[in-house]
MARDRENFI-159448 format. One record per residue: residue number from 1; residue in one letter; chain; x, y, z of N, C-alpha, C in turn. Coordinates in steps of 0.001 Angstrom, whole numbers. Layout:
N
@i: NUM | aa: A | ch: A | nX: X | nY: Y | nZ: Z | caX: X | caY: Y | caZ: Z | cX: X | cY: Y | cZ: Z
...
//
This chain:
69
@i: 1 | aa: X | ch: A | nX: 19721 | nY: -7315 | nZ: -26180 | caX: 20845 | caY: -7543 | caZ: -25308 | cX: 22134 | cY: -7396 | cZ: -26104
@i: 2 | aa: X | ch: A | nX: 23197 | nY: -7113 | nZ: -25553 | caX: 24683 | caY: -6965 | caZ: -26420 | cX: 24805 | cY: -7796 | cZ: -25510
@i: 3 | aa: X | ch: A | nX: 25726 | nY: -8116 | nZ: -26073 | caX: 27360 | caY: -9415 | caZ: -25587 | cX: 28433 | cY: -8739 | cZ: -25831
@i: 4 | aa: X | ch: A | nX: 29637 | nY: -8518 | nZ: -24975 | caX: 30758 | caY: -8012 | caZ: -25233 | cX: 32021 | cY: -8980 | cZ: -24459
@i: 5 | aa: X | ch: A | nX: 32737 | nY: -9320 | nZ: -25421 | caX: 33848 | caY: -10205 | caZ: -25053 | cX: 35099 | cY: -9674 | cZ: -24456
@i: 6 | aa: X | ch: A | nX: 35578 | nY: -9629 | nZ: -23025 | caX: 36393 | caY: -9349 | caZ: -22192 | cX: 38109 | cY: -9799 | cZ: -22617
@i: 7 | aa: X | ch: A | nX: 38762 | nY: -9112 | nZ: -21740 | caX: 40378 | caY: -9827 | caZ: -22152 | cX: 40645 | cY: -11413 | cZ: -21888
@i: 8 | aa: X | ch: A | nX: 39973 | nY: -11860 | nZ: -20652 | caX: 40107 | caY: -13162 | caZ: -20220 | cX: 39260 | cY: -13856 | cZ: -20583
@i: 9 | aa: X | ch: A | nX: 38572 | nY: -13435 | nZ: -21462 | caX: 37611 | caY: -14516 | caZ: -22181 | cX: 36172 | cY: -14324 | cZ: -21177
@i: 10 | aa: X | ch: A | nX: 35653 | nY: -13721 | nZ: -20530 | caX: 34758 | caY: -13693 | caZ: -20057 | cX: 34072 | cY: -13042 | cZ: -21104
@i: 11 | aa: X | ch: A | nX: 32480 | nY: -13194 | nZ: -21090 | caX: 31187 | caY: -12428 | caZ: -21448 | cX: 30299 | cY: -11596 | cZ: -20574
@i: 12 | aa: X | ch: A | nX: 30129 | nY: -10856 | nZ: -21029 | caX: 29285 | caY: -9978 | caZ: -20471 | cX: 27652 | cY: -9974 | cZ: -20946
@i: 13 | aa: X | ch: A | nX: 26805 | nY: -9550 | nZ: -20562 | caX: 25502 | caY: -9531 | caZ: -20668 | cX: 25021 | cY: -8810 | cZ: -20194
@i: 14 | aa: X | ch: A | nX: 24389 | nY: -7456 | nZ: -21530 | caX: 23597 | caY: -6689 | caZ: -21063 | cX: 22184 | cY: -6762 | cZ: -20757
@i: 15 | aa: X | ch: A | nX: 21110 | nY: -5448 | nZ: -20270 | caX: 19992 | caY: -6001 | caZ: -20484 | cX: 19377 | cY: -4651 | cZ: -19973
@i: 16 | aa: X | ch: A | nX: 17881 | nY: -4243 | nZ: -20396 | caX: 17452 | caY: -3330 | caZ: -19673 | cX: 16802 | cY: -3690 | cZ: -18496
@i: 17 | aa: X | ch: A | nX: 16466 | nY: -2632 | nZ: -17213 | caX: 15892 | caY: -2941 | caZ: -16276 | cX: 14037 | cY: -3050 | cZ: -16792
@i: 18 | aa: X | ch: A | nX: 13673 | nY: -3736 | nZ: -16099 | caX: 11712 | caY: -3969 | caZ: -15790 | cX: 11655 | cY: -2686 | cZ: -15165
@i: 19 | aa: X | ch: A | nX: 10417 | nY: -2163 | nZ: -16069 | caX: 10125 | caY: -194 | caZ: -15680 | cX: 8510 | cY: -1273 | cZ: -14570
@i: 20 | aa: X | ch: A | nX: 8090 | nY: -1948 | nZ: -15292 | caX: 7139 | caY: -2321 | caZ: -14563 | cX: 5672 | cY: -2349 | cZ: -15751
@i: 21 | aa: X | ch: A | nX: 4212 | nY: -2111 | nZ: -15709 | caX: 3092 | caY: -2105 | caZ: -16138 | cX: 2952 | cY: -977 | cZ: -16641
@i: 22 | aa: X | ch: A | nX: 2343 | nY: -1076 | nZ: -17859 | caX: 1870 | caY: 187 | caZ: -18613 | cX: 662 | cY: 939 | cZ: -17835
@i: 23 | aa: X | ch: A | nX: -120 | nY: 413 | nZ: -17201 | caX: -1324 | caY: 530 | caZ: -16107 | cX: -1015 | cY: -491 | cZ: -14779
@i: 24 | aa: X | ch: A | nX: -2393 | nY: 782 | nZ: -13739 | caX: -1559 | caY: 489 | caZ: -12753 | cX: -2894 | cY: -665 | cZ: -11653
@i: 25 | aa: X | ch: A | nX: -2586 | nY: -1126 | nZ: -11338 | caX: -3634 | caY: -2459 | caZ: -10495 | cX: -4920 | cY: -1921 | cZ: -10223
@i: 26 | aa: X | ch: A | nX: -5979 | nY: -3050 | nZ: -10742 | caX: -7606 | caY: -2522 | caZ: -9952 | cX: -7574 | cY: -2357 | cZ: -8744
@i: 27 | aa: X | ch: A | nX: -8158 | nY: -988 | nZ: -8069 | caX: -8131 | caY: -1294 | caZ: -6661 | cX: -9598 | cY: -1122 | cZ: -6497
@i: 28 | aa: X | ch: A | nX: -10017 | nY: -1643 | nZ: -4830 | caX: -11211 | caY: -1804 | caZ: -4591 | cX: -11757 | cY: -797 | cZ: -3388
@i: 29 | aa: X | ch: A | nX: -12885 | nY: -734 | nZ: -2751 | caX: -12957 | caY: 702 | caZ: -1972 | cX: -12333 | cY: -271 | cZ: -475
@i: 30 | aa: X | ch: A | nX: -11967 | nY: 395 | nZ: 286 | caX: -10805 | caY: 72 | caZ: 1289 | cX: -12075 | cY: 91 | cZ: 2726
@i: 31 | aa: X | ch: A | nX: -11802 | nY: -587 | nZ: 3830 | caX: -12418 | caY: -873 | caZ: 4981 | cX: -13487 | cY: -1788 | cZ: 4931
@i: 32 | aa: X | ch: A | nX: -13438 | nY: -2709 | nZ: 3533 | caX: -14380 | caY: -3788 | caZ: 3598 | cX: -14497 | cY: -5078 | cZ: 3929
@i: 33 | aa: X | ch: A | nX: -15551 | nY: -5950 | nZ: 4544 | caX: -14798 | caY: -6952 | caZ: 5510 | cX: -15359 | cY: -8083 | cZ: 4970
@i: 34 | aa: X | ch: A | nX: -14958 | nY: -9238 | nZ: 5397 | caX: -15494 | caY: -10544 | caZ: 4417 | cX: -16768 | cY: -11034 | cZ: 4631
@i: 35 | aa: X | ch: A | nX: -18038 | nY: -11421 | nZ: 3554 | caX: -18846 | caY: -11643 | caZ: 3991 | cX: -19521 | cY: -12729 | cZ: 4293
@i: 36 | aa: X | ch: A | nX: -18701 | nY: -13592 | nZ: 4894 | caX: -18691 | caY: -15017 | caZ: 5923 | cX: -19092 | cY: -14610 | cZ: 6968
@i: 37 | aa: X | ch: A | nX: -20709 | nY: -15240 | nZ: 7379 | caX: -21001 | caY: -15324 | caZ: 8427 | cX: -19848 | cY: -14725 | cZ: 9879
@i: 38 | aa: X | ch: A | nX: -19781 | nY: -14048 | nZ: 10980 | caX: -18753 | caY: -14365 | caZ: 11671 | cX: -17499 | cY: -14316 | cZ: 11395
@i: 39 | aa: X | ch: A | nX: -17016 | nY: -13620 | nZ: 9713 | caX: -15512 | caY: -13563 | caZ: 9957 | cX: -15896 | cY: -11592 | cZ: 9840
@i: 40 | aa: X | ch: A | nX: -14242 | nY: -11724 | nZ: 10589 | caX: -14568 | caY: -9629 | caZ: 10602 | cX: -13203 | cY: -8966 | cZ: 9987
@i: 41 | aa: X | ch: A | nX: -12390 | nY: -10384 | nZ: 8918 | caX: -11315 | caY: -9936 | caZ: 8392 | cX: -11409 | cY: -8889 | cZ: 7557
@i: 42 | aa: X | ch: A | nX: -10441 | nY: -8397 | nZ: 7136 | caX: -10796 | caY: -7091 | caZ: 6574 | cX: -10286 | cY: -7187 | cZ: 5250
@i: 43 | aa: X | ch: A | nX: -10607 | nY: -6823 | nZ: 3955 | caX: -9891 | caY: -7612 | caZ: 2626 | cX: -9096 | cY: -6569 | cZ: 2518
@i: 44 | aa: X | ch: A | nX: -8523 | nY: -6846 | nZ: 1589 | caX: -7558 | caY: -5690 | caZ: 709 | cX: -7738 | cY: -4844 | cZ: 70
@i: 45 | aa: X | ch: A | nX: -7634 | nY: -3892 | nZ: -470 | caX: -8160 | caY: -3264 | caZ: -1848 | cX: -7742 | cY: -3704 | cZ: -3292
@i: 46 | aa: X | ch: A | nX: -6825 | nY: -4459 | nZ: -3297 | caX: -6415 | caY: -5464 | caZ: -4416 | cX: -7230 | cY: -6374 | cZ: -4797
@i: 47 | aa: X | ch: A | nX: -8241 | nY: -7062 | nZ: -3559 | caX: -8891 | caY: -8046 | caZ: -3647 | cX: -10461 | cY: -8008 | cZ: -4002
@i: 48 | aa: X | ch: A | nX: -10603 | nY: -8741 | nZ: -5168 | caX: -11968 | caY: -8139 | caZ: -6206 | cX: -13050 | cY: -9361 | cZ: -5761
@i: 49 | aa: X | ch: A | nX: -12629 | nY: -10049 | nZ: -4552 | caX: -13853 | caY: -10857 | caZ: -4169 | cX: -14479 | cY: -10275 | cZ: -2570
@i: 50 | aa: X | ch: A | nX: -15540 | nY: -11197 | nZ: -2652 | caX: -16102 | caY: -10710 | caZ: -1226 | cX: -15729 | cY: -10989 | cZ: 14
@i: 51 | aa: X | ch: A | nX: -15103 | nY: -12310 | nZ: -398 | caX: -14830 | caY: -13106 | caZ: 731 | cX: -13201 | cY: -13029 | cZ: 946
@i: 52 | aa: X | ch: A | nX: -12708 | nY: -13539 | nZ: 2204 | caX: -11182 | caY: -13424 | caZ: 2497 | cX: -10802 | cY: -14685 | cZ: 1789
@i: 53 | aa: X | ch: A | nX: -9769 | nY: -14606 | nZ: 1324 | caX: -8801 | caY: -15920 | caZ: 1590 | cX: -8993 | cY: -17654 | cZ: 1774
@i: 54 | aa: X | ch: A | nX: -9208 | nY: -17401 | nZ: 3318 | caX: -10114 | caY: -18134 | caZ: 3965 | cX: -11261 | cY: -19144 | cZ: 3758
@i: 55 | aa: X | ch: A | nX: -12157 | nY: -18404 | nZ: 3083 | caX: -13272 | caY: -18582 | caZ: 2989 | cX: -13677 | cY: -18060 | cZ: 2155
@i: 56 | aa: X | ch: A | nX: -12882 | nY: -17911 | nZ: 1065 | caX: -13134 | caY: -18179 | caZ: -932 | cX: -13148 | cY: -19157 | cZ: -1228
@i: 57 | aa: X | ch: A | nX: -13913 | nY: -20123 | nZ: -2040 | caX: -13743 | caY: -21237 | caZ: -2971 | cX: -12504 | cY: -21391 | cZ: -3550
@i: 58 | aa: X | ch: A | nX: -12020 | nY: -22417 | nZ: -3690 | caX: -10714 | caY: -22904 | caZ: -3998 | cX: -10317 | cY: -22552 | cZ: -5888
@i: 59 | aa: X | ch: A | nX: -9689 | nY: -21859 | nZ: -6309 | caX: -9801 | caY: -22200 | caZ: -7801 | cX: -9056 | cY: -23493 | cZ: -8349
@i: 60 | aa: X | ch: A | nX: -9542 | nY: -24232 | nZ: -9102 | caX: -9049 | caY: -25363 | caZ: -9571 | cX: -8356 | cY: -24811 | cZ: -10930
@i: 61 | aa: X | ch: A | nX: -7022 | nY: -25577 | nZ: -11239 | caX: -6132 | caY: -25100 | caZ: -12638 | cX: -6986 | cY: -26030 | cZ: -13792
@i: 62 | aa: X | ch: A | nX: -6958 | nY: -25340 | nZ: -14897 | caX: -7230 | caY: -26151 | caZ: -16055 | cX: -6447 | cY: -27081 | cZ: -16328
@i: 63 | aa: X | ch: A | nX: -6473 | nY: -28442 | nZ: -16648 | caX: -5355 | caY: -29473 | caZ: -17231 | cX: -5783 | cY: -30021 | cZ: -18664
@i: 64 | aa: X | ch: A | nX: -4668 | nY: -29395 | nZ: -19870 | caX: -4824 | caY: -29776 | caZ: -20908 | cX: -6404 | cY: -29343 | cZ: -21449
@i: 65 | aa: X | ch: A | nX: -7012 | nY: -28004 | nZ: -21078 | caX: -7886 | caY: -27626 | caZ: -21726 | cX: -9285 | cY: -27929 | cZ: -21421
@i: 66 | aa: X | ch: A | nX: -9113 | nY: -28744 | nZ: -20469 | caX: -10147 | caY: -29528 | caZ: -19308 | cX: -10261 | cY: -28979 | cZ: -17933
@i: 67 | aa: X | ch: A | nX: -11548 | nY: -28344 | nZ: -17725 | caX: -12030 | caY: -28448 | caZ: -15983 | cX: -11828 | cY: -29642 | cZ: -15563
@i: 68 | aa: X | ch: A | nX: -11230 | nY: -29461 | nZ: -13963 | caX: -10801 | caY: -30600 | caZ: -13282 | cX: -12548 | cY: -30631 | cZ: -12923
@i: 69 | aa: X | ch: A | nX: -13097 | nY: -31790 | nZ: -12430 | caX: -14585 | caY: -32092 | caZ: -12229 | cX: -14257 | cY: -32102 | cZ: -10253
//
């Protein structure tokens, strides 16, 4: 970053823009639907599970290096 000091005393702040990922997202094969009994949602191709949303298991966060039980 540069800093460049103005007449009125202001600062400036440069910066480059985010180009984004060196690689580009897993995708998955497209028109596939969740496999919950009775649901006929349709997933994403982003989405690397079977199930929707919905009716995925919840992920629990690690705390301090510990599974929550």
């Amino acid at each position: 970053m540069t800093v460049e000091t103005l007449e009125r005393h202001e600062v400036l702040v440069g910066a480059t823009a985010f180009v984004g990922h060196a690689r580009p997202p897993r995708r998955y094969p497209s028109g596939r639907v969740c496999h919950h009994p009775g649901c006929d949602t349709r997933l994403s191709i982003y989405n690397a599970s079977e199930l929707c949303y919905r009716h995925e298991r919840p992920a629990l966060p690690r705390l301090r290096g510990r599974a929550v039980a």
